[in-house]
C-alpha positions as CSV (number, residue, x, y, z in Angstrom):
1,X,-16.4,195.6,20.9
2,X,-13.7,198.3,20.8
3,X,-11.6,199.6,23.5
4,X,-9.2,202.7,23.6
5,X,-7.1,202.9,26.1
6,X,-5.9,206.0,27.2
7,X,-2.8,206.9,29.2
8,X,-2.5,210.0,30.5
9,X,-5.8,210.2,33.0
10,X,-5.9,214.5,33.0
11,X,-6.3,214.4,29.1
12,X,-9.6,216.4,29.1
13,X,-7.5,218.9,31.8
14,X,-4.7,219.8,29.5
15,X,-6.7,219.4,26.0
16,X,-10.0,218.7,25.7
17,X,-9.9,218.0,21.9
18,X,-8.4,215.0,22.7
19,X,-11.0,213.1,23.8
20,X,-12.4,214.2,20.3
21,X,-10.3,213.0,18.8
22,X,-9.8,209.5,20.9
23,X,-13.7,208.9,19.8
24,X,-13.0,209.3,16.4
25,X,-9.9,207.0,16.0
26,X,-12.1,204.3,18.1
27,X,-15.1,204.9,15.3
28,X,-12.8,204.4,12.6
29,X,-11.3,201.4,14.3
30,X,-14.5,199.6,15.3
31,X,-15.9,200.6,11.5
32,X,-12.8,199.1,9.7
33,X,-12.6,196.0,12.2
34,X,-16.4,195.5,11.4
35,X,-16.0,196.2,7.7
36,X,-13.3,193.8,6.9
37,X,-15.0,191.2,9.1
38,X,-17.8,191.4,6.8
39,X,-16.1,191.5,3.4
40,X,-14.8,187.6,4.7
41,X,-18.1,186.6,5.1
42,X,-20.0,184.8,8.1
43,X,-17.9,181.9,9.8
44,X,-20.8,180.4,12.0
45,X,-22.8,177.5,10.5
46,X,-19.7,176.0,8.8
47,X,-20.4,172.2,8.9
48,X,-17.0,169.9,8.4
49,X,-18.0,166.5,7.4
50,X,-16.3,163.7,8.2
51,X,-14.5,163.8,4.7
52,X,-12.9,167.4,5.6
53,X,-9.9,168.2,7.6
54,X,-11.5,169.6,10.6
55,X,-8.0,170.1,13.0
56,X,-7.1,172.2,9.5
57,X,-9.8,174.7,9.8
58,X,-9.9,174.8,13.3
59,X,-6.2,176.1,13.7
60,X,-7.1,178.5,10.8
61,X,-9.9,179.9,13.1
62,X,-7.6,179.4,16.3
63,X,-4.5,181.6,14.6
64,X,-7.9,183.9,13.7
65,X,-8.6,184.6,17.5
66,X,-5.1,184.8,18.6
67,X,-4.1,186.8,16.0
68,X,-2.1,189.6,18.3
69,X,-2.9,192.8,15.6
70,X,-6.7,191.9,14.0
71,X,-6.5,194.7,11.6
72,X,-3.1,194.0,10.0
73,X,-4.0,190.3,9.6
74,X,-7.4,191.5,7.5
75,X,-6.0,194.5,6.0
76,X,-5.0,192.4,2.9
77,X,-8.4,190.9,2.3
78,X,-9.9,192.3,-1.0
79,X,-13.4,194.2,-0.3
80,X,-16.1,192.4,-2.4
81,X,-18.0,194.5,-5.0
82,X,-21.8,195.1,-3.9
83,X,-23.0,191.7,-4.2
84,X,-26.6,190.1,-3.5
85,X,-27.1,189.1,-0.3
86,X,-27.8,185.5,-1.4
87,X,-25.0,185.6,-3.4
88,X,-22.9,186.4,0.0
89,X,-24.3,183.2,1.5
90,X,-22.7,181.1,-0.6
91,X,-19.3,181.4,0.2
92,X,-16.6,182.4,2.9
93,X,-12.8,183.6,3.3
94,X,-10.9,183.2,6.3
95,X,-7.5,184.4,6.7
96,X,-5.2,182.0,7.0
97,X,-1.7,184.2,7.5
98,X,0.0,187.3,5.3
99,X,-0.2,185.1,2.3
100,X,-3.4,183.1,2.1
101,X,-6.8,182.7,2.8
102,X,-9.5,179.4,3.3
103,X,-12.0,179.8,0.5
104,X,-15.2,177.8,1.4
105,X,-17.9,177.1,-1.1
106,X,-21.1,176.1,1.1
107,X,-23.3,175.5,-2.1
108,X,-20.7,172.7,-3.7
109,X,-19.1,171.7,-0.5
110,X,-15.4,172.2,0.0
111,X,-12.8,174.7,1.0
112,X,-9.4,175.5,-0.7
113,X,-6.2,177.7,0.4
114,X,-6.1,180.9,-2.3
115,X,-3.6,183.8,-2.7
116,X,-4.6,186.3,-0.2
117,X,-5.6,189.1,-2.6
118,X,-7.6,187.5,-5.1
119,X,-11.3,188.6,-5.4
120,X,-14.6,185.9,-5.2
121,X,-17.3,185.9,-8.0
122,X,-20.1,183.7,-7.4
123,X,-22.9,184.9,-9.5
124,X,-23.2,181.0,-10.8
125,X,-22.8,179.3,-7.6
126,X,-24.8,176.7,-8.8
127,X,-22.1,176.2,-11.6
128,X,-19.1,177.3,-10.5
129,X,-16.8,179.4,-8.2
130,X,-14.3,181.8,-9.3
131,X,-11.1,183.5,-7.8
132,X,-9.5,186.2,-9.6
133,X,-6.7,188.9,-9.5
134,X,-5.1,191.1,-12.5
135,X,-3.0,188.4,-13.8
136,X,-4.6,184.8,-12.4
137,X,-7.9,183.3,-12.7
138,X,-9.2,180.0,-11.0
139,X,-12.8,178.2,-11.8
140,X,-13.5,175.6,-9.6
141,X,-15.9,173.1,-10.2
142,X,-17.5,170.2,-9.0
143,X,-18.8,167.9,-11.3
144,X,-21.1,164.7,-11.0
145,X,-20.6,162.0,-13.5
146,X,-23.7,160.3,-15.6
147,X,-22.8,156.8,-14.7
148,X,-26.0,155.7,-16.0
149,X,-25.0,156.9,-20.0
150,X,-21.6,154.6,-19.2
151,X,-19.5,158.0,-18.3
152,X,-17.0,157.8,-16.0
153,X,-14.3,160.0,-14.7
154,X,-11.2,159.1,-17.9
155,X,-14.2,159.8,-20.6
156,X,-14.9,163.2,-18.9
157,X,-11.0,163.8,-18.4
158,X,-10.4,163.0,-22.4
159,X,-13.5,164.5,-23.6
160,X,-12.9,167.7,-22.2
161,X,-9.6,167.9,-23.4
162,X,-9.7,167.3,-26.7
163,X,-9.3,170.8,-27.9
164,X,-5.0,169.7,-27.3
165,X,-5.2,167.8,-30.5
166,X,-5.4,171.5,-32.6
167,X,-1.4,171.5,-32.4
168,X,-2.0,174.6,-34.7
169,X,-3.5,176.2,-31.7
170,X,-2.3,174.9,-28.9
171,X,1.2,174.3,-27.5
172,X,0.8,170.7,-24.7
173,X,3.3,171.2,-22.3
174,X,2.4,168.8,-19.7
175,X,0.0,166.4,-19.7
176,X,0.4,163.2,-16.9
177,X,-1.2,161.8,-13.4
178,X,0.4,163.5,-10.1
179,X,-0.4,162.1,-6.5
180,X,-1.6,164.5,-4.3
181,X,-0.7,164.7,-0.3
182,X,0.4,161.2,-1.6
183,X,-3.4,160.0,-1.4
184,X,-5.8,161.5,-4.2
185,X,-4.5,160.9,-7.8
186,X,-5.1,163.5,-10.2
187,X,-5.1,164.5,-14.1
188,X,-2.6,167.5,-14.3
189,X,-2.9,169.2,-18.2
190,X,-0.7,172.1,-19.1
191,X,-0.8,174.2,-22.2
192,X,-0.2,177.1,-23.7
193,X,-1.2,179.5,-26.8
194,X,-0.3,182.5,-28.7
195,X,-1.7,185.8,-27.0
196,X,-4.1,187.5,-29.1
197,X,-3.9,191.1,-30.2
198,X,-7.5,192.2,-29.9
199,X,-7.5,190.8,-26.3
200,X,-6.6,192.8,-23.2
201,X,-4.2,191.3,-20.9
202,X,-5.1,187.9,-22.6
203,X,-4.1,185.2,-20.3
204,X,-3.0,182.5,-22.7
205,X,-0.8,180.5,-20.0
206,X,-3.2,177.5,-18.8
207,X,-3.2,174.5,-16.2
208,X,-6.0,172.7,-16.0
209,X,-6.2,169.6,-12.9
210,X,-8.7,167.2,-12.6
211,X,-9.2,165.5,-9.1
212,X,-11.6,162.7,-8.6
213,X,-13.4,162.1,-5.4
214,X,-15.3,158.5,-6.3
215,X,-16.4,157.3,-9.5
216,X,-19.4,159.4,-9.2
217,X,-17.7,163.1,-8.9
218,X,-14.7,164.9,-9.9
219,X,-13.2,168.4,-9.0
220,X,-12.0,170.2,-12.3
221,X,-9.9,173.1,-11.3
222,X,-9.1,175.5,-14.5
223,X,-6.1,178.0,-14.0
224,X,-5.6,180.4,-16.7
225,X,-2.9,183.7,-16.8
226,X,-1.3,186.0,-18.5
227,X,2.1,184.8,-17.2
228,X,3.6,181.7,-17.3
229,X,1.8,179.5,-14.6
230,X,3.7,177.6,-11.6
231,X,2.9,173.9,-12.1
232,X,3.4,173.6,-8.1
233,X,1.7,176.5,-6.8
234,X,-1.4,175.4,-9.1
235,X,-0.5,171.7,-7.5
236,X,-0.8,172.8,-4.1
237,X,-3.9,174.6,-4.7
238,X,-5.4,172.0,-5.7
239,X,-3.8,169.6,-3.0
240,X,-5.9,171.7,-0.6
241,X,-8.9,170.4,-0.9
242,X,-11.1,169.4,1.8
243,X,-14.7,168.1,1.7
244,X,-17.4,170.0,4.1
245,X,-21.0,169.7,4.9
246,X,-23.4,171.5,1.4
247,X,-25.0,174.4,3.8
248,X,-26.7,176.9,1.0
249,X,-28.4,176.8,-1.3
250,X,-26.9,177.5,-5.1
251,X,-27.3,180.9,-6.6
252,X,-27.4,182.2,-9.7
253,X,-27.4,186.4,-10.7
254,X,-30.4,186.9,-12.6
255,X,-29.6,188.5,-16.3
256,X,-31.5,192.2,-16.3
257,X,-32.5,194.1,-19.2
258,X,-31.1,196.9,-20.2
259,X,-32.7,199.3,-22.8
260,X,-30.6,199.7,-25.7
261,X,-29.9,203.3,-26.4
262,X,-28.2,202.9,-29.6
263,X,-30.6,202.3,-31.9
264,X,-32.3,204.6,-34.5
265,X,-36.4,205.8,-34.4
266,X,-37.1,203.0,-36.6
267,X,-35.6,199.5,-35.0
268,X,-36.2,201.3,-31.5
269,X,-40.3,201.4,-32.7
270,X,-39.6,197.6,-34.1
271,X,-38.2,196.3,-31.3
272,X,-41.1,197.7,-29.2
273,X,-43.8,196.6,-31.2
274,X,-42.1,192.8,-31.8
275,X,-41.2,192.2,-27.8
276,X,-42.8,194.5,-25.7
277,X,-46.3,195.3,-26.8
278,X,-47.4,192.5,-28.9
279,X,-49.1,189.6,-27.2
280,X,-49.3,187.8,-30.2
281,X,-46.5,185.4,-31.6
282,X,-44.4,186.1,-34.4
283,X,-43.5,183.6,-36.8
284,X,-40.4,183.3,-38.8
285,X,-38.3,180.4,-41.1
286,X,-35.4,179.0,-42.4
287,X,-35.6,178.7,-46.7
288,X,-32.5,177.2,-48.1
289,X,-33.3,179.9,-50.9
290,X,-34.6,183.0,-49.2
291,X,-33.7,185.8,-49.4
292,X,-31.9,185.4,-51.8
293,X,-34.4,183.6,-54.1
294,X,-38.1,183.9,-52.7
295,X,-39.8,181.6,-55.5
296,X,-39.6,178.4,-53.4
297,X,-40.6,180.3,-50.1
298,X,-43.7,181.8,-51.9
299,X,-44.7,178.2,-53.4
300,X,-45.1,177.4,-49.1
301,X,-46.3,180.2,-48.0
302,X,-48.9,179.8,-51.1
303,X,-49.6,176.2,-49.5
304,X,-49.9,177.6,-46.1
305,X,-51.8,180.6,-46.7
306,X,-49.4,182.2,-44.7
307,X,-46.7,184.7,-45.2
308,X,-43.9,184.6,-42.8
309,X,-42.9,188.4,-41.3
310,X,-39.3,186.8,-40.4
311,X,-36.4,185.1,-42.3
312,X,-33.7,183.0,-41.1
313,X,-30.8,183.4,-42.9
314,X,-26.7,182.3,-42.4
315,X,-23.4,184.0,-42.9
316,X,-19.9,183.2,-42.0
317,X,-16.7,184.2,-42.1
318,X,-14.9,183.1,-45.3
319,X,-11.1,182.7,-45.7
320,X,-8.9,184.7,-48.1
321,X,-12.0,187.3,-48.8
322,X,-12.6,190.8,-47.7
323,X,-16.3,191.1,-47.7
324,X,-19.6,188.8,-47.6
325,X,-20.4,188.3,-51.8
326,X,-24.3,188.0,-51.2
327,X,-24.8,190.2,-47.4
328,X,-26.0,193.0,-49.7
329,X,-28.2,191.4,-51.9
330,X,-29.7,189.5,-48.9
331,X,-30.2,192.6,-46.3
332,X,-31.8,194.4,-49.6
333,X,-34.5,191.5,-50.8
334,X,-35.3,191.4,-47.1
335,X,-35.9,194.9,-47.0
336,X,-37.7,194.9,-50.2
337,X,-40.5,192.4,-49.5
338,X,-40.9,193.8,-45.9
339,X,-39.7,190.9,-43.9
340,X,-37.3,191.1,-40.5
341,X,-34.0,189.3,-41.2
342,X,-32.9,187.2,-38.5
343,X,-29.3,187.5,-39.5
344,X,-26.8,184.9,-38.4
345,X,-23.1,185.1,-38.4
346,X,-20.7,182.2,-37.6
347,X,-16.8,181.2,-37.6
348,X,-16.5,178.1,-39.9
349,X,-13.8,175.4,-39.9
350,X,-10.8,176.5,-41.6
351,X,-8.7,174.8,-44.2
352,X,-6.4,172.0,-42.7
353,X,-3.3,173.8,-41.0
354,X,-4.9,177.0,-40.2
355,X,-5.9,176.8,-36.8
356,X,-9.1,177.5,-34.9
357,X,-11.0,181.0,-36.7
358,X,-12.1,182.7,-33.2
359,X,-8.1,182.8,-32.4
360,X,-7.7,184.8,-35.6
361,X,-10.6,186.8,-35.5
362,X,-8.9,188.0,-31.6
363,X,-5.9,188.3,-33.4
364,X,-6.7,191.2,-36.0
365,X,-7.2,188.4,-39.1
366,X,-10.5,189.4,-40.2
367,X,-10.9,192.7,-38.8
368,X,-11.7,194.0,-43.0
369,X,-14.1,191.7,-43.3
370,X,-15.9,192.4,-40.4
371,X,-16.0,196.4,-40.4
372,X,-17.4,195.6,-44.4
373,X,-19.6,193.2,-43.0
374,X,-21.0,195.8,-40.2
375,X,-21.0,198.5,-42.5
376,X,-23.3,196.7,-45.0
377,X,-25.5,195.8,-42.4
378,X,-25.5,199.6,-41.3
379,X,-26.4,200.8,-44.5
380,X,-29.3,199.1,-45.1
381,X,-30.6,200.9,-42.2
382,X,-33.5,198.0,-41.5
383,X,-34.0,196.7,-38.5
384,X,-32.4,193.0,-38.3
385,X,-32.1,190.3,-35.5
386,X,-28.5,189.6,-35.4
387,X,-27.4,186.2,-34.0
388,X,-23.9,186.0,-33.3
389,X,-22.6,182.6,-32.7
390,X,-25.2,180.6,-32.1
391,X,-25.6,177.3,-29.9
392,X,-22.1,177.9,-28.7
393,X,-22.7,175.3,-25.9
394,X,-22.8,172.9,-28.8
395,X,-19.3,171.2,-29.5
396,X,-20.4,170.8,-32.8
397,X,-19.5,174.8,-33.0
398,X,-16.1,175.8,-33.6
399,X,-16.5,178.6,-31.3
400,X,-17.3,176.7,-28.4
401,X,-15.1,176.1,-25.6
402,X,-14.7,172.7,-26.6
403,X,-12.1,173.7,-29.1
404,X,-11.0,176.5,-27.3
405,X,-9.1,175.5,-24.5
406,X,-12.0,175.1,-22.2
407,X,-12.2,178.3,-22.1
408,X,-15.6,180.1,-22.7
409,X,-14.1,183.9,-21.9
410,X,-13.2,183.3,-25.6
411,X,-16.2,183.3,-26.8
412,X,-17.3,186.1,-24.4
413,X,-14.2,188.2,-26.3
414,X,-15.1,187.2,-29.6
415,X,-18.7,188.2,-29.3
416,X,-17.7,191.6,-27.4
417,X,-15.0,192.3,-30.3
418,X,-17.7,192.1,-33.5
419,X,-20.0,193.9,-31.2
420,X,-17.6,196.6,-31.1
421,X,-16.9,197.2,-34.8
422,X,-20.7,197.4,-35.1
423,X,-20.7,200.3,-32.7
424,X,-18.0,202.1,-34.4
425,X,-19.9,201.3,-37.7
426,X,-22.5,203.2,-37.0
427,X,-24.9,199.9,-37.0
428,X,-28.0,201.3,-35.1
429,X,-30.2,198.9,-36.3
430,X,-28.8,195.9,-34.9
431,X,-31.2,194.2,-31.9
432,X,-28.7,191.3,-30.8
433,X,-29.8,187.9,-30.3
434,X,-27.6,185.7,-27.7
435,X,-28.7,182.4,-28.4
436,X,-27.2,179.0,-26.7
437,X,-28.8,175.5,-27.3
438,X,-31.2,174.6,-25.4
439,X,-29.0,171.8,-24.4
440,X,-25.6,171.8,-23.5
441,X,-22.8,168.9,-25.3
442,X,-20.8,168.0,-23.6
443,X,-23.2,168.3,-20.8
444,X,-20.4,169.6,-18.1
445,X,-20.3,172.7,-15.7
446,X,-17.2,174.5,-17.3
447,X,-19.7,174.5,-20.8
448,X,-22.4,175.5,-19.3
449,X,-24.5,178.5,-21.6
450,X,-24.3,181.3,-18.3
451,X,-20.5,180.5,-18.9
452,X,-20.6,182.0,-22.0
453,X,-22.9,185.2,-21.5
454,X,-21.3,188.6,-22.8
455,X,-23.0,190.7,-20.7
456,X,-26.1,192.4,-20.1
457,X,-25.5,195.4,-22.3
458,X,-24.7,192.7,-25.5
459,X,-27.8,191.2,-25.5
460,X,-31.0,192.3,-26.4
461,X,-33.3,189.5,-26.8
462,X,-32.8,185.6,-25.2
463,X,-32.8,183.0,-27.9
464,X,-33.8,179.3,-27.4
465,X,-33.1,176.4,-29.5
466,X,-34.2,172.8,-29.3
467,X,-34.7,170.4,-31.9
468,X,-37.0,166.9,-32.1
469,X,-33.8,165.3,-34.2
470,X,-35.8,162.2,-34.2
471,X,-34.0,158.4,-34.2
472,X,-31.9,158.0,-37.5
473,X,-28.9,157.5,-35.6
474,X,-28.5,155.5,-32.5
475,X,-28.0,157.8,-30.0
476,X,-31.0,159.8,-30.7
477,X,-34.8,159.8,-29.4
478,X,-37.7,160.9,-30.2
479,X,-39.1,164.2,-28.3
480,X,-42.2,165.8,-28.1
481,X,-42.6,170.1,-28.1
482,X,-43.4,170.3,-25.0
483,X,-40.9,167.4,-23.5
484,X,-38.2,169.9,-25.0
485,X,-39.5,173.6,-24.2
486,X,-42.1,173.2,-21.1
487,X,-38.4,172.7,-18.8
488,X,-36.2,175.0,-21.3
489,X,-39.1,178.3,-21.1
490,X,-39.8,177.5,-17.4
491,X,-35.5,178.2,-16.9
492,X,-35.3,180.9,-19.3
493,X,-37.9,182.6,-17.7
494,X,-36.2,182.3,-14.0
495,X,-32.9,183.4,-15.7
496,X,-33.3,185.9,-18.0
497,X,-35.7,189.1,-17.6
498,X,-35.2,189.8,-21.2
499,X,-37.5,189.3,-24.0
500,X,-37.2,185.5,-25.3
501,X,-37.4,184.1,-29.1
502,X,-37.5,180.7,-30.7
503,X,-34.5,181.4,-33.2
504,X,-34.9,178.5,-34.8
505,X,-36.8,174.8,-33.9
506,X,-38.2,171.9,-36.0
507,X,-39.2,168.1,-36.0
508,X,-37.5,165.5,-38.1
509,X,-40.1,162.4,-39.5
510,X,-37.9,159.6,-38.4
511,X,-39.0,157.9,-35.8
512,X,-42.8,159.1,-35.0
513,X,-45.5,160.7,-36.2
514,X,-44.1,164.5,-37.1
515,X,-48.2,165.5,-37.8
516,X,-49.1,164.8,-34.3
517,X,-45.4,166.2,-32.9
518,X,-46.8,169.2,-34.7
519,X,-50.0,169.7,-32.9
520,X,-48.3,169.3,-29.4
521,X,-47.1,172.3,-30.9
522,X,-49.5,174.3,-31.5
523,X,-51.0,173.1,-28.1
524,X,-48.3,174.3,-26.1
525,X,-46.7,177.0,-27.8
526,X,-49.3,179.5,-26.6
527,X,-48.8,179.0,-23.2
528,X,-45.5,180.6,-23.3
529,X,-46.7,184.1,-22.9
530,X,-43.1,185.8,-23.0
531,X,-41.9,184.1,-26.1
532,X,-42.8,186.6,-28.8
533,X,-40.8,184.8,-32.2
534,X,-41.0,181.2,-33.7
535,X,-38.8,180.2,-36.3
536,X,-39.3,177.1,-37.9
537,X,-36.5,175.9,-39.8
538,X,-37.2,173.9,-43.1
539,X,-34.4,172.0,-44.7
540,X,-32.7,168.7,-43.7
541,X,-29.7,167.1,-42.4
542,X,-27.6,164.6,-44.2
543,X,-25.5,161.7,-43.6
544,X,-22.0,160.8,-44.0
545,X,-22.8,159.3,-47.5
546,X,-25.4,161.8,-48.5
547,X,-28.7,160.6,-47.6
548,X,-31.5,162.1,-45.6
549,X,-30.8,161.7,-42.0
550,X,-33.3,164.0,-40.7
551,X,-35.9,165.5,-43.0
552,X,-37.5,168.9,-41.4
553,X,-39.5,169.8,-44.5
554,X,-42.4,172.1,-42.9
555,X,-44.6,170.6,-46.7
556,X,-43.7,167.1,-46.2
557,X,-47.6,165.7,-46.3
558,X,-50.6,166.9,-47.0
559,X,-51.5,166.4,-43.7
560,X,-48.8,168.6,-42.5
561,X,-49.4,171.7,-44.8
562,X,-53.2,171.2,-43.4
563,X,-52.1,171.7,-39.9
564,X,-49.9,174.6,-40.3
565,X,-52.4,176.3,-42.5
566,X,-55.0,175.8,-39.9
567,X,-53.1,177.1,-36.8
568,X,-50.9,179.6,-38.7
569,X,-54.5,181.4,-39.8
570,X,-54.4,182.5,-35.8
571,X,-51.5,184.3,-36.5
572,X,-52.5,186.3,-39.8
């Protein structure tokens, strides 16, 4: 409720347009009072558990209520963007005074005291909460340890900060255990690294504190800015931290498809016909030879009785070169013998001393290389999948977080940045492929794949990846199809309302029976009636001393060419 109070008690006597204009001032009033009231979000409900410092919230609500102007205590609050409603439910911010305000995260259970003007992104509330202004950003997270694989709190804590060890990259300025509020111990990391050209306002200045609550849990809280951070502001941020009761439910924004209006007549009519108004499945594969070389390829598909519409095929960025020697030749035999290139390009590890390649990519390094890259890939004027970075979520990438500070906005700039020298290349026959692993390693929040995602208007088509590596090394089991993709499609399906592909999958023979992994296949793989494209990727991995440590060969038997060339006919 609203009340105006009004002096002079003959107003309507000497001017009547006063009362006109007392209605509107109260209007205004009770509309900006209601307005910023909601832009905080709900306070009712909020359940402080007995691990939470419930005197500490109470006087924040009490210095609420006795607050003497209402609208100069909210007027700093930051008005979310239009958000989901669920989204709204997962999260509150009270003012505390001029400064600060009480973040609360209902889905993870905790509150912390934040800059005042800061905005609120939960769009992955089930991963994460982030608090951000022009030069700071804060990710939050609370992360449960897998005690039962032996992990404990100093694994995760090293693990995760391994990336310091690339001195190339990275300049350690802190690294040590602080006390905080002289109870909770705490792993405080601080580093820095050169600002990158081809990034906007790059915030290269990083803190990174990890708090443990038991030897089942840990809060991670990630600062990153574009200015040199304040170890004890970040410190008492983190000191903050109260426990509260878990009160909603998480959420997570649902990735939308948008219709890409860049392409030409031809990949527009490709993309239609391959994910939209086909119901039957595509199939593709990785060659070692092909394209460039089909002989081997046609001695399978001769086996098989079956030739493949789709070929796998990997680039990278090489050092000291301006231009992809065999992109050409590639993009032109694919062409040629009327098959879809599913067109992969990666960073590789650089010679010793150089540094991470994604940082130098940011930085301008291969800009040549890529605009000849794109424009080769625009001249052919065929329609190709383009993967960009694949399995990201996969330390074993040099582009994932896991070697870049932790930070997976790095990838989301790197993919952005090529994305934008194909634009200004002219390449309209590009349908992009964002493709995590179907798994992430290391299996932690801040790595999560929906970390990484560039955006809905990058993407084009969803790509999934899991393999049955099989048991030559000790770590590894043996999985079925469907114990790796019934789960994986059943997510991908909740998340993502675009089109989804099978970029590229396969069994090894070690440690089961790969003829009967195959028919769980075929058995299941129909069922999945929005995947459109199956790649099956023949080739192998070797060990440290050159052997065979996982054989994917799709010929290996006889009994396995008789089952592909039986269930492949389906597909003719």
């Amino acid at each position: 409720m609203c009340i105006v109070f009004v002096k002079e008690q003959n107003f309507m006597k000497d001017n009547p347009f006063r009362l006109i204009s007392a209605l509107v001032v109260a209007v205004i009033v009770y509309w900006s009072v209601s307005l910023n009231f909601n832009a905080i979000g709900p306070r009712e409900g909020i359940q402080y558990s007995a691990a939470g410092n419930e005197p500490a919230v109470v006087e924040t609500e009490r210095k609420m209520r006795l607050n003497e102007d209402p609208i100069e205590g909210l007027k700093n609050q930051i008005l979310p963007e239009k958000k989901d409603g669920k989204e709204m439910e997962t999260y509150s911010v009270l003012p505390e005074d001029l400064n600060h305000s009480i973040f609360i995260n209902r889905v993870d259970g905790y509150s912390i005291r934040i800059p005042k003007k800061i905005s609120v992104d939960m769009s992955l509330s089930g991963i994460r909460s982030v608090l951000e202004n022009e030069d700071l950003r804060i990710e939050v997270y609370r992360q449960p340890m897998n005690t039962n694989g032996g992990e404990g709190v100093q694994s995760y804590v090293n693990y995760s900060n391994l990336f310091v060890e690339n001195k190339v990259d990275h300049k350690l300025e802190r690294k040590e255990k602080i006390t905080l509020n002289g109870e909770r111990e705490a792993y405080f990391l601080k580093w820095s690294r050169k600002a990158l050209s081809r990034v906007e306002n790059d915030r290269c200045f990083y803190v990174s504190i990890d708090v443990p609550l038991s030897k089942d849990e840990v809060m991670t809280f990630f600062f990153k800015s574009s200015k040199a951070l304040d170890d004890q502001r970040c410190i008492q941020i983190a000191s903050s931290l109260q426990l509260v009761d878990k009160t909603a439910e998480p959420y997570i924004r649902t990735i939308h498809q948008i219709e890409n209006k860049n392409w030409n007549q031809e990949t527009r009519s490709r993309y239609r016909q391959l994910f939209l108004e086909s119901e039957r499945l595509q199939w593709g594969i990785f060659e070692t030879d092909a394209p460039l070389n089909f002989s081997e390829l046609k001695k399978i598909e001769s086996k098989l009785g079956f030739t493949f519409p789709i070929l796998l095929y990997y680039t990278g960025l090489l050092e000291n070169s301006d231009q992809h020697p065999n992109l050409s030749a590639a993009l032109e035999n694919a062409k040629r013998e009327g098959r879809l290139l599913e067109l992969t390009l990666q960073t590789v590890e650089q010679a010793p001393g150089k540094g991470n390649m994604v940082y130098d990519v940011l930085d301008g390094s291969y800009d040549l290389y890529l605009k000849n890259y794109a424009a080769e890939v625009a001249a052919s004027k065929a329609p190709v999948l383009f993967r960009l970075g694949n399995e990201m979520n996969g330390d074993w990438c040099v582009y994932s977080a896991h070697h870049t500070s932790k930070d997976t906005e790095i990838f989301q700039e790197f993919y952005r940045y090529v994305y934008s020298i194909f634009r200004n290349a002219g390449a309209d026959n590009v349908i992009w492929v964002w493709n995590p692993n179907g798994k992430s390693f290391p299996d932690y929040k801040w790595n999560e794949e929906l970390c990484y995602y560039p955006g809905d208007e990058y993407v084009d088509v969803i790509g999934m990846t899991s393999y049955n590596t099989g048991t030559y090394y000790q770590s590894e089991h043996w999985n079925e199809f469907d114990q790796l993709y019934d789960s994986l499609y059943a997510k991908y399906v909740q998340r993502y309302e675009k089109p989804l592909m099978i970029t590229e999958f396969s069994s090894s023979s070690v440690g089961g029976n790969k003829e009967d992994w195959v028919a769980n296949m075929f058995q299941h793989i129909g069922k999945y009636d929005k995947l459109r494209v199956a790649v099956w990727w023949d080739g192998c991995d070797w060990d440290s001393e050159g052997n065979v440590a996982r054989s994917y060969f799709i010929d290996e038997s006889d009994d396995l060419v008789r089952l592909f060339r039986d269930n492949l006919a389906r597909f003719r």
